[in-house]
C-alpha positions as CSV (number, residue, x, y, z in Angstrom):
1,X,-6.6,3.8,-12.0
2,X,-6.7,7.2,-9.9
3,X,-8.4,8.0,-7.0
4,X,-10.7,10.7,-8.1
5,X,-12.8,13.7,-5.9
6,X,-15.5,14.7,-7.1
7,X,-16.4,18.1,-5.4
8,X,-20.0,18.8,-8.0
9,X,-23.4,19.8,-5.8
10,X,-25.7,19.2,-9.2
11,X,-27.0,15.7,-8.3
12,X,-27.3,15.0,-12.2
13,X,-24.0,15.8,-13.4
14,X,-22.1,14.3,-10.2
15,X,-24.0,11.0,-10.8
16,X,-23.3,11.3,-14.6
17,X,-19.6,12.2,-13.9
18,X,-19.3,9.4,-11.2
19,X,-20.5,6.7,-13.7
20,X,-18.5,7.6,-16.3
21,X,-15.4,8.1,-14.6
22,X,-16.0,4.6,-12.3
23,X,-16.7,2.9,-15.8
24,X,-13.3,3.9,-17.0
25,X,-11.4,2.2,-13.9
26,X,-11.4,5.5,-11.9
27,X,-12.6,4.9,-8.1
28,X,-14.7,8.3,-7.1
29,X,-15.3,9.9,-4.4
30,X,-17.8,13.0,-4.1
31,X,-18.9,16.0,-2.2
32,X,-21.6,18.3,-2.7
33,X,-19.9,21.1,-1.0
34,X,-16.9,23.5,-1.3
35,X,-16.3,22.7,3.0
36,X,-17.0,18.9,2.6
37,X,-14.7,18.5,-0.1
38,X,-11.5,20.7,1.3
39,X,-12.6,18.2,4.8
40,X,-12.0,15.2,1.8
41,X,-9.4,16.4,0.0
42,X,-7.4,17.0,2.7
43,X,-8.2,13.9,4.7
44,X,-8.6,11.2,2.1
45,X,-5.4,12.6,-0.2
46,X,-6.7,11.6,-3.6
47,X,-4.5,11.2,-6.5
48,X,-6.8,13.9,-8.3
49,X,-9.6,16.4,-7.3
50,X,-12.2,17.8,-9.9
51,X,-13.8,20.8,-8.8
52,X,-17.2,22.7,-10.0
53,X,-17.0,26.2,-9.2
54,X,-20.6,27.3,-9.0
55,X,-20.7,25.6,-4.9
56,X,-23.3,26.5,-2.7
57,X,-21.2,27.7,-0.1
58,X,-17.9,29.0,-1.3
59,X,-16.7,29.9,-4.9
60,X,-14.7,27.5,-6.4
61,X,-12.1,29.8,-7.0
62,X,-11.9,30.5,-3.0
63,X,-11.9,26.8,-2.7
64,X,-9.3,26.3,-5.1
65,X,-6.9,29.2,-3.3
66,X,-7.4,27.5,0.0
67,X,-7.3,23.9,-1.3
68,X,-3.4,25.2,-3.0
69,X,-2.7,26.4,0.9
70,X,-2.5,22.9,2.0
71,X,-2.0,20.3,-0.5
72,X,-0.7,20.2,-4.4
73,X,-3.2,17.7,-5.4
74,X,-3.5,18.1,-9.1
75,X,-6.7,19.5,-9.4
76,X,-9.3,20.0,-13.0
77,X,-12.0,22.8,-12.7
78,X,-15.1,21.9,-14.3
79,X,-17.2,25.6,-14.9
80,X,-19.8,26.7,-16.9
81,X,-17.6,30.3,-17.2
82,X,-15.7,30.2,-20.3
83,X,-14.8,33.9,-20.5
84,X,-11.2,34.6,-20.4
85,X,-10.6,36.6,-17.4
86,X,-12.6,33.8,-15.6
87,X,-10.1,31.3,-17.1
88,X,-7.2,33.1,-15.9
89,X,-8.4,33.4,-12.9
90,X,-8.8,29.8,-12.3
91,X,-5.1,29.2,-13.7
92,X,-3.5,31.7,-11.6
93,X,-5.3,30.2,-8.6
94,X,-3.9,27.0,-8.9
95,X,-5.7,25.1,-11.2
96,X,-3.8,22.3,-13.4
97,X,-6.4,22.3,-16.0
98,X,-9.8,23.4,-16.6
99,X,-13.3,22.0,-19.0
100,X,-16.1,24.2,-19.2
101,X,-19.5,22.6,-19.2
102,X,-20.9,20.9,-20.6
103,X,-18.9,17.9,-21.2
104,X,-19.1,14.5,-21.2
105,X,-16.7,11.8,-19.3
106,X,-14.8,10.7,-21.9
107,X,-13.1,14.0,-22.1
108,X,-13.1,14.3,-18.5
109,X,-11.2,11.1,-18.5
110,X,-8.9,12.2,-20.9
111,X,-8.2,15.5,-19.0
112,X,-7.5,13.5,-15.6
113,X,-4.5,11.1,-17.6
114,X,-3.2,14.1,-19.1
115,X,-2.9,15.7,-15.7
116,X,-1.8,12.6,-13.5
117,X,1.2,12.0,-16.5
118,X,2.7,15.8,-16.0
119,X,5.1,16.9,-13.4
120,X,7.8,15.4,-11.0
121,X,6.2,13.4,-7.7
122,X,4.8,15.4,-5.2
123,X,5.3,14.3,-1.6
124,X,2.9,14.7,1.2
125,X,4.4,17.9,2.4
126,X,3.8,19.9,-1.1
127,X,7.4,19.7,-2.3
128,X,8.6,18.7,-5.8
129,X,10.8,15.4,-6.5
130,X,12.3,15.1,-9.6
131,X,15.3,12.2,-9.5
132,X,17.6,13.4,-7.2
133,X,16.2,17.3,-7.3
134,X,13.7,18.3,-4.1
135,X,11.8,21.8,-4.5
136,X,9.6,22.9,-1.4
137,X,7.4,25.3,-2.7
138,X,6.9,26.4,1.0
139,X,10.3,27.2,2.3
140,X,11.3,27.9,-1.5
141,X,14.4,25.7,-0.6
142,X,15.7,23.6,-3.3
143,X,18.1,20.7,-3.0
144,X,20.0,18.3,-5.6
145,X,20.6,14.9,-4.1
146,X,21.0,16.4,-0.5
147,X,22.6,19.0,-1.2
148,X,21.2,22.7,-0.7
149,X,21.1,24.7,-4.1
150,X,21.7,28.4,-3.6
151,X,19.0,29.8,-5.9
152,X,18.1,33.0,-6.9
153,X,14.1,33.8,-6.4
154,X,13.9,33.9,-10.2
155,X,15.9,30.9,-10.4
156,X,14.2,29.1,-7.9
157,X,10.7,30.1,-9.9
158,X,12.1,28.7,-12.9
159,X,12.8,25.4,-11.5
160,X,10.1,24.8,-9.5
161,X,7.7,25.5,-12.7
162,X,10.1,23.2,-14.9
163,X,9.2,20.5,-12.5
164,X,5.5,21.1,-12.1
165,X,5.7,19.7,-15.7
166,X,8.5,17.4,-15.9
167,X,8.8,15.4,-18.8
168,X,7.2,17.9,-21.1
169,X,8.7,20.7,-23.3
170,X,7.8,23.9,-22.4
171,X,7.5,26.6,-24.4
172,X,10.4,30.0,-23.6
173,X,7.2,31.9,-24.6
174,X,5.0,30.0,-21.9
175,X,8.2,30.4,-19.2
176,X,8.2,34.1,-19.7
177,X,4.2,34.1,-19.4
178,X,4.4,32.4,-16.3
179,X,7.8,32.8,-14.7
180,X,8.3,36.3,-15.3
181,X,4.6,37.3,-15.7
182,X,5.2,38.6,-19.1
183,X,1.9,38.5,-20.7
184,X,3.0,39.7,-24.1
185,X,6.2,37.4,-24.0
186,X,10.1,39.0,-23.8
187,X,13.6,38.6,-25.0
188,X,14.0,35.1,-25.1
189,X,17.8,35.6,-24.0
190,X,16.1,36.2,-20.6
191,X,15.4,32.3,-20.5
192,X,18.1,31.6,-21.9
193,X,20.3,33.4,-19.4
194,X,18.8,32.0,-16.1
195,X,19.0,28.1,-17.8
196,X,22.7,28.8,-18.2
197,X,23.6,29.7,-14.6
198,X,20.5,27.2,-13.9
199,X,22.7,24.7,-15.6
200,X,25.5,25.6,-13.7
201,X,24.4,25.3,-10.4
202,X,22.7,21.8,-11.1
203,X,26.4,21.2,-12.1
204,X,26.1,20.2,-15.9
205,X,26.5,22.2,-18.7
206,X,24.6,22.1,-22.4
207,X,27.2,19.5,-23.4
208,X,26.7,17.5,-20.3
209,X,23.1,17.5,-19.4
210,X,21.5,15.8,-16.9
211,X,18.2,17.4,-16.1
212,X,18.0,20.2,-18.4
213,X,17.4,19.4,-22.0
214,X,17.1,21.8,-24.0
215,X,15.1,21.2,-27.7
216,X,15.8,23.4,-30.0
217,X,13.2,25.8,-31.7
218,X,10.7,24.3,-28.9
219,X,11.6,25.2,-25.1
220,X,13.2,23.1,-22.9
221,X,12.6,20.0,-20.9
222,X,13.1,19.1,-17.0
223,X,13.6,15.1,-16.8
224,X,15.4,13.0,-14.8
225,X,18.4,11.7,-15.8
226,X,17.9,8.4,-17.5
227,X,14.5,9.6,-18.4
């Protein structure tokens, strides 16, 4: 069970939503405003917040931006823009996943498990924990079981976005999309490259891995080791 917020100002779809999700073993919470729910989101810390974008007082992108200044709370968009600049927008503002309405609460549902199961643990002051690894977004410090990693900016990209979805395999075509803000992809040596000395200064190598597996053909996976 997740503790869900609703942030929705359409009285028939946040009732809707709320019974569907509360039927499903979610407990929701709601607010019918972009302020109201940065004022909950902030001071309830829910596992998960689902957020409209058509608010009566702020955009939900604006919301979203804000919301991603003080907290990493996974968060779903739920709009009724499905053009792809719009999309984009919402990704590059934060967003962990998006459903454009309508929809019903089943796949809502779906959408929130899928979220809650990626990436490392987040801890109360926005930073990353995967095993022994630490990433602070914020200071863009990095450290592996205490000790301080001396990370390139690239570098330290790289891993923090590797652990934003630890436990998956992502894609060298999706790292240079988002890492290196290659829209029509690169070289994939590039990747390959800043894993190696990635590698390196985790202190294993592609013989000896310990959070870097790498699946050939596919991408590469950030796990824990013993995960």
């Amino acid at each position: 069970m997740a503790q869900v917020l609703l942030i929705e100002d359409d009285p028939r779809i946040r009732t809707a939503l709320i019974r569907g999700l509360s039927d499903r073993g979610h407990a929701v919470t709601w607010a019918p405003t972009a302020l109201a729910g940065l004022e909950r989101a902030v001071g309830d810390r829910p596992d998960l917040v689902v957020l409209d974008l058509g608010l009566p007082d702020l955009d939900g992108v604006t919301v979203l931006r804000m919301l991603r200044g003080v907290s990493r709370v996974p968060v779903v968009v739920a709009t009724a823009r499905d053009g792809e600049d719009e999309i984009v927008a919402v990704l590059d503002a934060g967003a962990d996943d998006y459903l454009v309405k309508p929809f019903g609460a089943a796949q809502l549902d779906a959408r929130v498990r899928a979220v809650l199961r990626r990436g490392g643990e987040h801890t109360e002051d926005g930073a990353v924990v995967v095993g022994g690894l630490r990433i602070d977004p914020r200071s863009r410090r990095a450290s592996l079981d205490g000790r301080a990693l001396d990370l390139t900016p690239r570098e330290f990209d790289l891993l923090l976005y590797l652990a934003n979805r630890a436990g998956e395999v992502v894609g060298k075509r999706e790292l240079l999309t988002e890492v290196w803000r290659l829209p029509y992809g690169g070289p994939d040596k590039t990747v390959d490259v800043h894993l190696s000395w990635l590698r390196r200064k985790l202190g294993e190598t592609a013989q000896d891995v310990r959070y870097l597996h790498a699946v050939r053909g596919v991408g590469v996976r950030l796990s824990a080791p013993g995960e």
